[in-house]
C-alpha positions, 0 to 999 in steps of 0.5 A: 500500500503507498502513503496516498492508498493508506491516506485515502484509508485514514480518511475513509474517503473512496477512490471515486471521491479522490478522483473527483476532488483532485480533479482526475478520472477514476482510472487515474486513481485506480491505475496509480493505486494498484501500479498499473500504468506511471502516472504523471507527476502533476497526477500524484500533486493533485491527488496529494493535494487533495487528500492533504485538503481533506486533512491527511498528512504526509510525513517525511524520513524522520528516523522512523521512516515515513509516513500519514497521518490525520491532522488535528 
């Protein structure tokens, strides 16, 4: 599972709704998530975007490894 998939999970938001909010078509989102097809950068920004719009939190290397999280 990527950080992206798991973000979507925390959030209980589904692929359909993602899509929607980050502007792409569903596909997009399935391809990327089940590593079906590279998508392009500009794809993944949006995606991010949009779950971090919904409160998700990407975490960088921090000694621990990376990671999501939920905002407060």
């Amino acid at each position: 599972m990527d950080f992206e998939e798991a973000g979507r999970s925390l959030i209980s938001m589904t692929q359909t709704e993602l899509a929607k909010a980050a502007g792409l078509g569903q596909s997009t989102v399935i391809d990327f998530e089940k590593e079906r097809r590279v998508v392009s950068d500009q794809a993944i920004a949006a995606i991010r975007g949009a779950l971090e719009s919904a409160g998700v939190i990407f975490i960088d290397e921090n000694g621990e490894g990376p990671g999501v999280r939920l905002r407060k």
